[in-house]
C-alpha positions as CSV (number, residue, x, y, z in Angstrom):
1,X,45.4,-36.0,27.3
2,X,44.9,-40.0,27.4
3,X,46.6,-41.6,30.3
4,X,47.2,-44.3,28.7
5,X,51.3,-43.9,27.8
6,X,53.0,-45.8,24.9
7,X,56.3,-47.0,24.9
8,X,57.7,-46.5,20.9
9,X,59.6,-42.9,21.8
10,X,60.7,-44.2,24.7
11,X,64.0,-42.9,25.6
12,X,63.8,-40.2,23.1
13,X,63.5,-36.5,24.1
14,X,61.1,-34.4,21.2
15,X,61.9,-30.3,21.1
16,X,58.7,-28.7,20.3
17,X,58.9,-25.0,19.0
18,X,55.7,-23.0,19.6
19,X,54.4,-25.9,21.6
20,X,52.2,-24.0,23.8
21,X,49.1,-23.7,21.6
22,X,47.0,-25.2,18.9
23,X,48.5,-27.6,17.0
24,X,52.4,-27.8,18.6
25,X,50.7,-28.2,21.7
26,X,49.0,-30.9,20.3
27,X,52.0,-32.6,18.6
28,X,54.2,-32.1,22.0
29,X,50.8,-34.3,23.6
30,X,50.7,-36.6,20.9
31,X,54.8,-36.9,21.8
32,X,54.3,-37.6,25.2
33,X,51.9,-40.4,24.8
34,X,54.2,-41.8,22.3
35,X,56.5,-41.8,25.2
36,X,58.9,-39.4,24.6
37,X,60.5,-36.9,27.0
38,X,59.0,-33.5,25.5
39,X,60.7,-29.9,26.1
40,X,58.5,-27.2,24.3
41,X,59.1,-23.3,23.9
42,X,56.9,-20.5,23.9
43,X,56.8,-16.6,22.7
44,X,53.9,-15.3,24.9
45,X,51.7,-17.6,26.7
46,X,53.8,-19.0,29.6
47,X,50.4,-19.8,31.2
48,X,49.1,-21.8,28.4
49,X,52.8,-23.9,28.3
50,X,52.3,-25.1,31.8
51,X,49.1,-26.1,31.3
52,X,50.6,-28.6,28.3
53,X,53.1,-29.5,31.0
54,X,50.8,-29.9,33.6
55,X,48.5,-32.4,31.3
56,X,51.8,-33.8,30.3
57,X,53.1,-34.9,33.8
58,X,49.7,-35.4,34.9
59,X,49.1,-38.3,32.2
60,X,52.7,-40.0,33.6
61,X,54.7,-38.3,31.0
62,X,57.7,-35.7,31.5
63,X,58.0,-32.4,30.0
64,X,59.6,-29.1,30.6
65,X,58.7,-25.4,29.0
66,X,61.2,-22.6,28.4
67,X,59.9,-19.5,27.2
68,X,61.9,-17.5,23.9
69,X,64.5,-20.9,23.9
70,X,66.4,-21.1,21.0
71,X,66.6,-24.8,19.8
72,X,69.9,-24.9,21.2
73,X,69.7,-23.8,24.5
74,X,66.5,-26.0,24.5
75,X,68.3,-29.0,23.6
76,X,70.8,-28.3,26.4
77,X,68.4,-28.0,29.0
78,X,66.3,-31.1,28.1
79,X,70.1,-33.0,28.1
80,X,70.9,-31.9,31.8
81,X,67.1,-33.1,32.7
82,X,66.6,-36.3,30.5
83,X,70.0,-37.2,30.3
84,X,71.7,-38.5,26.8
85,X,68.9,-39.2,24.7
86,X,68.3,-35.2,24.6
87,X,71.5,-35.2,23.2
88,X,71.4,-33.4,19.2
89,X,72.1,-36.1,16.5
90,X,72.6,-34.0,13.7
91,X,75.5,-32.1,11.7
92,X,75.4,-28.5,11.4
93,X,76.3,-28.0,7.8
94,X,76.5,-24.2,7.9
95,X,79.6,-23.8,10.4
């Protein structure tokens, strides 16, 4: 991963599903450098989801893994590390 860290998602927190491998990987990277906060899940590679972390953190950027997180308890955890901009801003139209 570049080091070289932009500022337009700065602020923001990005929720990656799957984002230990191939192209969510990718995405949470591409995220990162945009310059926003990036919490990712996995199924089955907790090895491979450090490793985005790692090159994540290591490039200036901040970014946490939870293995089997549903978007929910994902969004909650990236809230009580990143603060308000983790916080959801969308309705939940099904109850």
């Amino acid at each position: 991963m570049s080091t070289n860290i932009t500022k337009k998602l700065a602020g923001k927190v990005a929720l990656v599903t799957g984002g230990s491998r191939g192209i969510g990987a990718a995405i949470a990277k591409r995220l990162a450098t945009d310059g926003a906060a990036v919490a990712l899940t996995y199924s089955a590679s907790p090895a491979k989801a450090d490793e985005v972390v790692r090159s994540i953190t290591a490039a200036g950027g901040k970014a946490l893994a939870k293995g089997s997180a549903t978007v929910k308890q994902l969004s909650l955890n990236a809230d009580r590390n990143y603060g308000n901009a983790a916080r959801p801003r969308h309705h939940n139209r099904h109850g």
